[in-house]
C-alpha positions as CSV (number, residue, x, y, z in Angstrom):
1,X,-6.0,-2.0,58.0
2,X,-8.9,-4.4,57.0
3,X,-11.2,-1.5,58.0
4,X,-9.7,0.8,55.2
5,X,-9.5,-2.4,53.1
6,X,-13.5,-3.1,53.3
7,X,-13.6,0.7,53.5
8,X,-12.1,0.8,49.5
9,X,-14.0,-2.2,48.7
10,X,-17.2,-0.9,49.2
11,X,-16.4,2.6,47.5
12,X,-15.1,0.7,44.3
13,X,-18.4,-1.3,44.4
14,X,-20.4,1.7,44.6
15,X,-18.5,3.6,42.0
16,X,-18.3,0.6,39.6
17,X,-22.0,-0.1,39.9
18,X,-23.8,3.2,40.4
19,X,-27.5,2.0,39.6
20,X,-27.4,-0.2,42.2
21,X,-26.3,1.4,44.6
22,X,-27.3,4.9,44.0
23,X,-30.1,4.7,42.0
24,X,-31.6,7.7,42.6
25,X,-28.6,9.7,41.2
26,X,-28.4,11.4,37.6
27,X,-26.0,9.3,36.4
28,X,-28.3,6.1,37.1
29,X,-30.7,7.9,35.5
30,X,-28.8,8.5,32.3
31,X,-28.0,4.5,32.2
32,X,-31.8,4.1,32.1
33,X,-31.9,6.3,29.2
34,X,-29.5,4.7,27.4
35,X,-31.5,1.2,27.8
36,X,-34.9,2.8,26.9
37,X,-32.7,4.2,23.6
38,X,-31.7,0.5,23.2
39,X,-35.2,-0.4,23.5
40,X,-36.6,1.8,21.2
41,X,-34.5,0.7,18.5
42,X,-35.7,-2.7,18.4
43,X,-39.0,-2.0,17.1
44,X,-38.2,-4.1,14.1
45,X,-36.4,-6.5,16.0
46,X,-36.2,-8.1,19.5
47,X,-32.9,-7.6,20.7
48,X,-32.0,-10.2,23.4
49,X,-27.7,-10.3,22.8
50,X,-26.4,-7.0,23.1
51,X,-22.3,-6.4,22.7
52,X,-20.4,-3.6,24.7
53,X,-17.2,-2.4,23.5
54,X,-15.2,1.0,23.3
55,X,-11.9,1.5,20.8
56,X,-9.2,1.0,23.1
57,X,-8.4,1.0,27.2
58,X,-9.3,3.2,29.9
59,X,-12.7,4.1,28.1
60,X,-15.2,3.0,30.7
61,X,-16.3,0.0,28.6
62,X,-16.6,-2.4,31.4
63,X,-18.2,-0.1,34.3
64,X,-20.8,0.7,31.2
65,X,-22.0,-3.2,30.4
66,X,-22.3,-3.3,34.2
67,X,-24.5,-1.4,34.6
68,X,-26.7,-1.6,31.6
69,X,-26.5,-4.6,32.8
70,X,-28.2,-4.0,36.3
71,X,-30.4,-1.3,34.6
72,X,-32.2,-4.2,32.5
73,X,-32.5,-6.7,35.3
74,X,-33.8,-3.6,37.2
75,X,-36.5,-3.5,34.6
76,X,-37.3,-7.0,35.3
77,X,-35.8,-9.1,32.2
78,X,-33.8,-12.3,33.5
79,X,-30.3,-11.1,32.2
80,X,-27.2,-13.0,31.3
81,X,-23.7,-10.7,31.7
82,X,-21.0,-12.9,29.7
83,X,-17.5,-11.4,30.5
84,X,-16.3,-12.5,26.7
85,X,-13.0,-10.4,27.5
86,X,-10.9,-13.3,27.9
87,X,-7.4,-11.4,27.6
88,X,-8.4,-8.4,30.7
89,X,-11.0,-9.4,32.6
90,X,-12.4,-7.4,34.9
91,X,-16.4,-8.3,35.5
92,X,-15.3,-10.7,38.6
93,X,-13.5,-7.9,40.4
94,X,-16.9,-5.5,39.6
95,X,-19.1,-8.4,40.9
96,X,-16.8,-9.9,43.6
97,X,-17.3,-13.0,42.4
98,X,-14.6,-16.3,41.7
99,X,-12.7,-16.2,38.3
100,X,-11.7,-19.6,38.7
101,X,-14.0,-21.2,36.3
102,X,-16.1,-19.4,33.5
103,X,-16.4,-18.9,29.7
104,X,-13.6,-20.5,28.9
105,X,-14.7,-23.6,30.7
106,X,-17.6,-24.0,28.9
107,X,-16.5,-22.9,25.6
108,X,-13.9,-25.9,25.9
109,X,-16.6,-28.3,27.0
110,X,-14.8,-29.1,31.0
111,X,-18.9,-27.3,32.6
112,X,-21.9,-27.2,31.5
113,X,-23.4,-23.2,31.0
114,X,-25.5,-22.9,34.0
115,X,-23.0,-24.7,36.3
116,X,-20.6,-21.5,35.2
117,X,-22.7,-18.8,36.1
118,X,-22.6,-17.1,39.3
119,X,-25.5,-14.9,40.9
120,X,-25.0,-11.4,42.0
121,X,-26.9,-9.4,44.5
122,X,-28.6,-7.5,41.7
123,X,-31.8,-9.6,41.6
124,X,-32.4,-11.3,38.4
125,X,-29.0,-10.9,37.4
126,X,-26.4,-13.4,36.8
127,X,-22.8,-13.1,35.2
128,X,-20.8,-15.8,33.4
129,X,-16.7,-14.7,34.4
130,X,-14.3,-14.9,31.5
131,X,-12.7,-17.9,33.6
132,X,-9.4,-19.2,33.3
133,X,-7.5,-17.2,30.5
134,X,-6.9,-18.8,27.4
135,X,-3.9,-19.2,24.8
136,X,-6.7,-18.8,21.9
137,X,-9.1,-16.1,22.8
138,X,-10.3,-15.5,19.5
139,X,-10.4,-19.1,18.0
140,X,-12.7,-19.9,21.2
141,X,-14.8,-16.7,20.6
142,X,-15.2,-17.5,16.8
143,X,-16.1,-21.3,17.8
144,X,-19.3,-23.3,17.1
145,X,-19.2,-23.7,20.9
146,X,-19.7,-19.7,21.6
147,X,-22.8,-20.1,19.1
148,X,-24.3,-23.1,21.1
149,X,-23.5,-21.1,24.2
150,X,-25.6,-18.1,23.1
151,X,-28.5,-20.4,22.1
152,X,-28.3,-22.2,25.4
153,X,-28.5,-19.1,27.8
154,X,-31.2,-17.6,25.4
155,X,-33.4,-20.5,26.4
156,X,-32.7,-19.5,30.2
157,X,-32.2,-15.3,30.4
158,X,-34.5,-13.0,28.4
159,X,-31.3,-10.7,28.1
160,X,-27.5,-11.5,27.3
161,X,-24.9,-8.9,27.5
162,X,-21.2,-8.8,26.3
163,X,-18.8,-7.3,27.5
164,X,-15.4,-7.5,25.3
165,X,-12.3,-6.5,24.5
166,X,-11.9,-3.1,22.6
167,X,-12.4,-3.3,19.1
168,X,-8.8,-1.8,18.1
169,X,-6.8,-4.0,20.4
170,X,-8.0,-7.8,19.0
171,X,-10.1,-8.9,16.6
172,X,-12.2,-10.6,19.7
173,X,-14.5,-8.3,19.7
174,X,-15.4,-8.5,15.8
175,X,-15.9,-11.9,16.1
176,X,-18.5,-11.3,18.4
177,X,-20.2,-8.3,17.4
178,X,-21.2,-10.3,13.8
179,X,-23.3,-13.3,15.7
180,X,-25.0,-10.5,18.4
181,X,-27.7,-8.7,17.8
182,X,-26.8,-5.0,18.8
183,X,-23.8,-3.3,19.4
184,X,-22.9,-0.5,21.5
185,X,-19.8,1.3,21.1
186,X,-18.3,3.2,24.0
187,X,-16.0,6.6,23.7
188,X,-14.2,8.4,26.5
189,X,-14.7,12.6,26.1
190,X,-10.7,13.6,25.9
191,X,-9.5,9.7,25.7
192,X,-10.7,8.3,22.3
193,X,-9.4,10.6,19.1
194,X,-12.0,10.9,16.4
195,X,-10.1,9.5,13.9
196,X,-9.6,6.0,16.5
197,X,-13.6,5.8,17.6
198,X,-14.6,6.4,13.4
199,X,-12.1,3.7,12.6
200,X,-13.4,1.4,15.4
201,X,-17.3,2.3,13.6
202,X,-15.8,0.9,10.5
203,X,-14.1,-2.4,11.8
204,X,-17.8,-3.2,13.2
205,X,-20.0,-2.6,10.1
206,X,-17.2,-4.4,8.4
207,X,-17.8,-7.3,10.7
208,X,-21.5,-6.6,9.7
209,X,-22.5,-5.6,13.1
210,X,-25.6,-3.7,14.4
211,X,-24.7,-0.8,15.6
212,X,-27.1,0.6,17.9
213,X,-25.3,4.1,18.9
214,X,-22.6,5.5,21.1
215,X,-21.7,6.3,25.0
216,X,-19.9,9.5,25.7
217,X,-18.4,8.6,28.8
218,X,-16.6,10.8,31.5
219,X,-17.8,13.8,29.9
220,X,-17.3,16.9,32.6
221,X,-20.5,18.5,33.3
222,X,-19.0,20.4,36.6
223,X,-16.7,19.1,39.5
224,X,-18.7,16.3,40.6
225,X,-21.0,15.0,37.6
226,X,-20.5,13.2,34.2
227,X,-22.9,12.2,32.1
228,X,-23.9,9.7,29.3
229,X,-25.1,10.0,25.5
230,X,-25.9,7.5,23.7
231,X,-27.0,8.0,20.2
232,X,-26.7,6.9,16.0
């Protein structure tokens, strides 16, 4: 039993983060495009806090901010991955890392940031778990606190990513998406309606976010591969 239980362990681990563990494959490759797209739109501006987000569940949101995630620190950048979904997390179970203390702590002042973040085996990238969930998500996110946060881990990581709740669900993800400095908005080919992903479009801008493009996810190409677009 415990050799079918490490056995699913380590297949959810590889499936969940693909670039590290596979990356050779096309998929890992299309992550990389998808953070040289990011890259190229900064050419005005340095962007160093980048928000992920989709319209509702079951997109692929969370496996996406992964592994951008790992795709940057791959790159060599010191990166930050803030689990800022403080209703569902789910970054802890990607990273097998400790929930018990996280975001939340440190929004409500009980750690200090660094003492927070955990280390992953992705070199040069760290996570921050949601921690303990909260009966004010939003109020925390909108806080002074979150600000300070950002300002802190900016002094420490040369890259922080979000990764938060979808945009239709909460207003969480508003919140954020008007204090970081790009947004990506993930869609799920035959999950997300068009009418849901343009209304999710307008809820950002409204919040007067960046929005830096979109990620097709689980788009069939044949039986065994999907692939990725990002894109204005």
């Amino acid at each position: 039993m415990k050799r079918k239980q490490k056995k699913a362990v380590r297949e959810f681990k590889e499936r969940s983060l693909i670039t590290h563990y596979n990356s050779k494959s096309p998929i890992s490759e299309q992550y990389r495009t998808i953070r040289s797209n990011i890259h190229f739109s900064s050419i005005d501006q340095e962007y160093r806090t980048l928000m992920v987000t989709s319209s509702g569940p079951g997109e692929g949101k969370s496996t996406t901010t992964a592994n951008l995630a790992v795709v940057m620190a791959q790159q060599g950048k010191r990166v930050l991955l803030i689990d800022a979904d403080l209703r569902k997390p789910t970054t802890h179970y990607t990273f097998r890392v400790s929930n018990a203390r996280g975001l939340t702590n440190v929004l409500t002042r009980q750690l200090k940031l660094l003492d927070a973040v955990s280390s992953t085996e992705v070199d040069r990238l760290n996570i921050l778990p949601s921690g303990p969930v909260p009966p004010n998500p939003a109020e925390l996110l909108g806080s002074r606190m979150m600000q300070e946060i950002i300002k802190e881990a900016l002094n420490e990581f040369d890259m922080v990513v979000f990764d938060t709740p979808p945009v239709m669900a909460v207003t969480d993800a508003q919140i954020l998406a008007n204090i970081c400095d790009g947004v990506v908005l993930v869609v799920g080919s035959g999950v997300t309606e068009k009418d849901i992903a343009q209304k999710s479009k307008e809820l950002l801008l409204a919040a007067k976010a960046k929005l830096l493009g979109v990620v097709l996810n689980r788009k069939k190409m044949n039986d065994k591969n999907y692939y990725y677009y990002y894109g204005k």
